[in-house]
C-alpha positions as a printed NumPy array, in Angstrom:
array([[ -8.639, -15.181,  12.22 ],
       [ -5.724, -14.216,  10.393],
       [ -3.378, -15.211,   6.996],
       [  0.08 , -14.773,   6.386],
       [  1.965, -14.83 ,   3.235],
       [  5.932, -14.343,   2.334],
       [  7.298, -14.061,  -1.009],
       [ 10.936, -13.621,  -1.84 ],
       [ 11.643, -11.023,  -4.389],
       [ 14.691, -11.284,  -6.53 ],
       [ 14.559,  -8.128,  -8.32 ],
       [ 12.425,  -4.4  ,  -9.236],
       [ 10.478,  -6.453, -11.448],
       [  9.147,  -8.962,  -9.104],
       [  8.085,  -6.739,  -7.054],
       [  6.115,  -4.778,  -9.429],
       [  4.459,  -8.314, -10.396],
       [  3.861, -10.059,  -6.638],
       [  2.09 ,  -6.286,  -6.345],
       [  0.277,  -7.11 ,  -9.553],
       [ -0.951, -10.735,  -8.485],
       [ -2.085,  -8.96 ,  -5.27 ],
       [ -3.732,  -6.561,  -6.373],
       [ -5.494,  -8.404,  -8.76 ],
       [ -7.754, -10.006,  -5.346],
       [ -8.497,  -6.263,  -4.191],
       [-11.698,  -5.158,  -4.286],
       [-13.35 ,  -1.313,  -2.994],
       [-12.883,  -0.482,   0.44 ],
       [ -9.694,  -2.144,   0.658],
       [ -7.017,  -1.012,   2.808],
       [ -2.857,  -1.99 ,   2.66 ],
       [ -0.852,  -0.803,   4.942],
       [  2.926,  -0.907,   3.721],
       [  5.425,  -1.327,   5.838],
       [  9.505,  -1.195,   4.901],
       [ 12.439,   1.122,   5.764],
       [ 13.212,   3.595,   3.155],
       [ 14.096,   2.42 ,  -0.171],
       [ 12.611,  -1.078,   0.724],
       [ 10.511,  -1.31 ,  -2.437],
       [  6.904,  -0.147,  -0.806],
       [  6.524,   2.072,  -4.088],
       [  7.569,  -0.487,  -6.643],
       [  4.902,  -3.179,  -5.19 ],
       [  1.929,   0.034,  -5.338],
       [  3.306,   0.452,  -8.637],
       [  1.948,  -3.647,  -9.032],
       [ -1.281,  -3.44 ,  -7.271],
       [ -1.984,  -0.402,  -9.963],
       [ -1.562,  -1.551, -12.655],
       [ -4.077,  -4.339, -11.77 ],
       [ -6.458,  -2.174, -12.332],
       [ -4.977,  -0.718, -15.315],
       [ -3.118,   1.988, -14.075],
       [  0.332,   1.954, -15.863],
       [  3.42 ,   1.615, -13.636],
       [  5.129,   4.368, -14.595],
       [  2.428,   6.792, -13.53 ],
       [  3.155,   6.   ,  -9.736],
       [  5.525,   7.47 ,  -7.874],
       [  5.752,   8.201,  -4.221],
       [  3.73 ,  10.52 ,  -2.158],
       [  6.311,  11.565,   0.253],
       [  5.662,  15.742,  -0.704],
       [  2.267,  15.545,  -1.31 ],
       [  1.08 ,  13.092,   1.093],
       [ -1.44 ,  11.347,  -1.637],
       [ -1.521,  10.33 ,  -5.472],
       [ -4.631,   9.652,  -6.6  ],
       [ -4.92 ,   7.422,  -9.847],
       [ -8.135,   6.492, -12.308],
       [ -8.445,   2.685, -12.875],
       [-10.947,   0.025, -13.003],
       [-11.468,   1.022,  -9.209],
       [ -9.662,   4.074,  -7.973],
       [ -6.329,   3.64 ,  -6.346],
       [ -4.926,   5.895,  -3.368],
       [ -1.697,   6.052,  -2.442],
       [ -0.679,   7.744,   0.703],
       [  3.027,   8.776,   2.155],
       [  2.501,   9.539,   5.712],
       [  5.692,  10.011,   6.481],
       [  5.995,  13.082,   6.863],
       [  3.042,  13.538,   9.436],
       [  3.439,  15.18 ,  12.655],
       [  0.045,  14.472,  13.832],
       [ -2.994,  12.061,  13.358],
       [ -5.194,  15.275,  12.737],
       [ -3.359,  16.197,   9.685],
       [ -4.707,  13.066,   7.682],
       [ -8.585,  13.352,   8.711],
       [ -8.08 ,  17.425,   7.937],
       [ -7.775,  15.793,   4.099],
       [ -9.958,  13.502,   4.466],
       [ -8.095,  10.064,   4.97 ],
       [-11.187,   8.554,   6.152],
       [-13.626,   9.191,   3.399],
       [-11.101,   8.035,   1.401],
       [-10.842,   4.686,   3.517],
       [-14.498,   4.202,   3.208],
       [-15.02 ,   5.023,   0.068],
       [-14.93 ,   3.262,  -3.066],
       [-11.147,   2.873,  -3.801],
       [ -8.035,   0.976,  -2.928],
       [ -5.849,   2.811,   0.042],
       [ -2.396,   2.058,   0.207],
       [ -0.478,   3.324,   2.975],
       [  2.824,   3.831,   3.472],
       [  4.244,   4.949,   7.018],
       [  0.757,   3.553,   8.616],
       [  2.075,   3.752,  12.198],
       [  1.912,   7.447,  12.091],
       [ -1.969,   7.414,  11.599],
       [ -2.442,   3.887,  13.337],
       [ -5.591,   4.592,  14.985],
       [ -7.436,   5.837,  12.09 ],
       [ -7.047,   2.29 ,  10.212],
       [ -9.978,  -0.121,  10.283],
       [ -8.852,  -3.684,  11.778],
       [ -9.159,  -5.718,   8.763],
       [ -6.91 ,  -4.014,   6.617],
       [ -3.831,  -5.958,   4.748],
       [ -0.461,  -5.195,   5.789],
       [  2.131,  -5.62 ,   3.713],
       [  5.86 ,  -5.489,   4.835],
       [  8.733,  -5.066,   2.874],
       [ 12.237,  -6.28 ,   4.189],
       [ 15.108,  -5.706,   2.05 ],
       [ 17.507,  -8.955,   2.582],
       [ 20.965,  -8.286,  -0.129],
       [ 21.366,  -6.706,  -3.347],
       [ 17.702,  -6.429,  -5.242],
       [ 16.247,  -9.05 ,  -3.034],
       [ 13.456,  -8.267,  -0.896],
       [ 11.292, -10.432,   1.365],
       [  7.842,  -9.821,   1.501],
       [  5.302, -10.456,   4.086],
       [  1.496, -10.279,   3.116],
       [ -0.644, -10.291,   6.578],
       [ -4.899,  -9.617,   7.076],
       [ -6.578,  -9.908,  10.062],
       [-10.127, -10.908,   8.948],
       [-13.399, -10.025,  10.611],
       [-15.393, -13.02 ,  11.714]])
């Protein structure tokens, strides 16, 4: 079984909230992958789901050089940049997978580079920018039955 979602954005700051209002359903162990060409807004909608668990906005930024933030909240949150990957082997030699089942939020941009690492019940998230500060975005889990 699977749900879809799509929200239109009309700015930076609805972003940051439809990332707040879906964040605020996350629980440990949950996995986003986001999905978005460059400058799409992927980092402004983490910057939501944060601060859901307290984590102020301005604290998150992206990943791209260090391939993870980590940030204390309620739950922890993980935010990972694989962008920059060559290989699958690069994320498990830091540990992407205890950090997928452990007891955080992972959000993941570039997720196709690590594809086969990521359990099948993870949210994806995709990010499609449509004119000017407008964004559509498409919220998508495939659920276990």
């Amino acid at each position: 079984m699977s749900t879809s979602k799509t929200i239109i954005s009309h700015s930076v700051e609805e972003t940051i909230r439809t990332g707040y209002e879906f964040g605020k359903q996350l629980k440990p162990g949950d996995i986003i992958c986001l999905k978005g060409d460059l400058g799409a807004g992927k980092t402004h909608f983490v910057k939501g789901v944060a601060s859901a668990f307290g984590i102020k906005p301005e604290k998150v930024s992206s990943p791209t050089y260090t391939l993870i933030h980590e940030y204390s909240g309620r739950i922890p949150v993980y935010h990972f940049d694989c962008y920059r990957l060559e290989r699958e082997q690069e994320a498990l030699e830091i540990g992407a997978e205890e950090y997928f089942y452990g007891d955080g939020v992972c959000l993941i941009e570039w997720p196709e580079k690590i594809s086969s690492l990521i359990p099948e019940d993870a949210f994806e998230v995709e990010i499609n920018h449509r004119s000017g500060s407008e964004r559509e975005i498409i919220i998508h889990q495939n659920k276990q039955e």
